[in-house]
N, C-alpha and C positions, 0 to 999 in steps of 0.2 A: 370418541371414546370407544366406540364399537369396533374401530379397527386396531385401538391399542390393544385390548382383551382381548383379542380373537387374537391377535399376535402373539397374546403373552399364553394364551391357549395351546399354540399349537407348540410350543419349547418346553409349558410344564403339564404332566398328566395327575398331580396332586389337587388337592382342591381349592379353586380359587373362587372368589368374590367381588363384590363391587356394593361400594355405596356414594352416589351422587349427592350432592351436598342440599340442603335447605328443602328438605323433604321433597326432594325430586325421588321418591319412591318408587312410581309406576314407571318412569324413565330410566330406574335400576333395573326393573325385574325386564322390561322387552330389552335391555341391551345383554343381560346376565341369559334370556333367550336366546337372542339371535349368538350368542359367542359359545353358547355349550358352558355358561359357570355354575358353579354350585349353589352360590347361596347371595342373600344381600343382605345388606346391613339397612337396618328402616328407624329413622326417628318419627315421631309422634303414629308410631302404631295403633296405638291405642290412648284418650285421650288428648286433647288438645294442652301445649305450650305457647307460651309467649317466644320467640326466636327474635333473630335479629331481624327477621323481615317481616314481623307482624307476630300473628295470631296463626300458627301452624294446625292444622286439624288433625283428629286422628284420621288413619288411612285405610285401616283391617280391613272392612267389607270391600270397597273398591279393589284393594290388590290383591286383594284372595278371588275375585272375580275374575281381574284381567288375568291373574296367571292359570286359570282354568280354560278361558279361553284362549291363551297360549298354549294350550296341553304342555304347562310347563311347571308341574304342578310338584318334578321331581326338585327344584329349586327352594332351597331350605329360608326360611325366613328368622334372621337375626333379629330383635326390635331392643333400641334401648329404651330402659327405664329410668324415668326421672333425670333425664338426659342431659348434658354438659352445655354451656352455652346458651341457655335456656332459663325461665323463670317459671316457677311453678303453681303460680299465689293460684290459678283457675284450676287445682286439685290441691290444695292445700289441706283439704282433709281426707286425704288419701295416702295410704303411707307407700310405700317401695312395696310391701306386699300384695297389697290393692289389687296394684298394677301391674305384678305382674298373674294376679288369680285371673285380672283381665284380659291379659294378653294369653295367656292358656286357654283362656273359653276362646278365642278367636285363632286358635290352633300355631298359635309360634313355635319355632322351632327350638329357641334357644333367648336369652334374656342376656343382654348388655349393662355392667353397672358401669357408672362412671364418676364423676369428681365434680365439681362445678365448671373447672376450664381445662382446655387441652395440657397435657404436661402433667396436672396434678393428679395423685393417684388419689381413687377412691376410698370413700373411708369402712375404714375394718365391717365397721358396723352394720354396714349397708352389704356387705357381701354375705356376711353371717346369717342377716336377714333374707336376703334371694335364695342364698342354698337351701335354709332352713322351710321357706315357703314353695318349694316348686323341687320335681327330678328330673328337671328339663337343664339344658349346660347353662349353664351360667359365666359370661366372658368377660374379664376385664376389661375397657373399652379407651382406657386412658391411664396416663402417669407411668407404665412400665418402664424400668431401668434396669441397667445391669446388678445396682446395688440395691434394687429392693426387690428381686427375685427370688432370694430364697423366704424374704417375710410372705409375700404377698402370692406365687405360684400354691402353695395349699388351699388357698382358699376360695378357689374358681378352679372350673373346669378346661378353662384355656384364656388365651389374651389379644388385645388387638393392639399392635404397635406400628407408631409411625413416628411422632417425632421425637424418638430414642436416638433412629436411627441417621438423622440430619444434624448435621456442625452444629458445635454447641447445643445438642436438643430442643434445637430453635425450629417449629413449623414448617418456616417457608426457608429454610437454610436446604445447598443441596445433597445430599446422600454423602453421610461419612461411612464410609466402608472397616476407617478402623473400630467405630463404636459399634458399628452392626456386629463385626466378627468378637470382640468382648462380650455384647448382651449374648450372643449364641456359645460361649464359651459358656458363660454363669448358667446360663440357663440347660444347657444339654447334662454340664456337673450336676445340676441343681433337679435335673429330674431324673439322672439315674440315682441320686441319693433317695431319693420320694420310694422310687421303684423298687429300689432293695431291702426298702424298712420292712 
């Protein structure tokens, strides 16, 4: 993976990211080091989820450590909240704001909402709630499409998409290039209209 991002490094000078799957966190932040990347995406940041491989922990103090000891400290830390794939009953009395007042004290850069499963977008409500509670970016993290960009780009600071852009917005389908070039049509419309209100 280190040599794919360093690869993909050295053709883009924009900002890029990385997040390895099933809270391999610290294994994002030294490969997001060794390749020169911006920022990573962190599930269970703060608080512990149920996941598909157990009981995930939260991570905050550990990787704010090792990326100090990486003097990699310019690596921006994404963390979702109440995060997709996931069960929550072990903060069930903590709402979306809780968590993210928690991930503030432990210095995140930016807060992730999301849906319950990949594909599905997240609901209004909960975005309303993260803006309303933090002035830190707040990113969509799931369900992006070309048709619910112009409902859903107001109400976050930016978006994370992936399987938009795959045949049939199917996951593990491989890269449709004609629905990637659609979602950046809607969307490039859709944010000079934003810009010129």
């Amino acid at each position: 993976m280190t040599k794919i991002v360093k690869a993909a490094r050295e053709k883009f000078d924009g900002p890029i990211g990385i997040q390895m799957l099933e809270a391999a966190n610290i294994t994002s932040l030294e490969i997001a080091a060794q390749a020169d990347l911006d920022y990573i995406r962190v599930e269970a940041y703060v608080f512990a989820h149920v996941g598909g491989s157990g009981i995930i922990n939260g991570s905050a103090g550990k990787l704010l450590r090792r990326r100090k000891e990486l003097q990699a400290e310019h690596i921006k830390v994404f963390a979702d909240v109440k995060k997709k794939h996931g069960s929550h009953s072990l903060t069930i009395d903590l709402e979306i704001e809780d968590e993210i007042m928690q991930a503030e004290f432990f210095l995140v850069d930016g807060v992730i909402v999301t849906s319950k499963f990949t594909g599905l977008n997240p609901d209004k409500t909960d975005l309303l709630k993260a803006k309303g509670a933090t002035t830190l970016p707040v990113l969509i993290g799931s369900g992006m499409t070309a048709e619910n960009i112009p409902e859903y780009l107001p109400l976050a600071d930016g978006f994370i998409v992936g399987s938009t852009f795959r045949r049939g917005g199917k996951f593990l389908e491989k890269l449709d290039s004609e629905r990637l070039n659609e979602f950046m049509k809607v969307f490039v419309a859709e944010r000079k209209h934003i810009l010129d209100k």
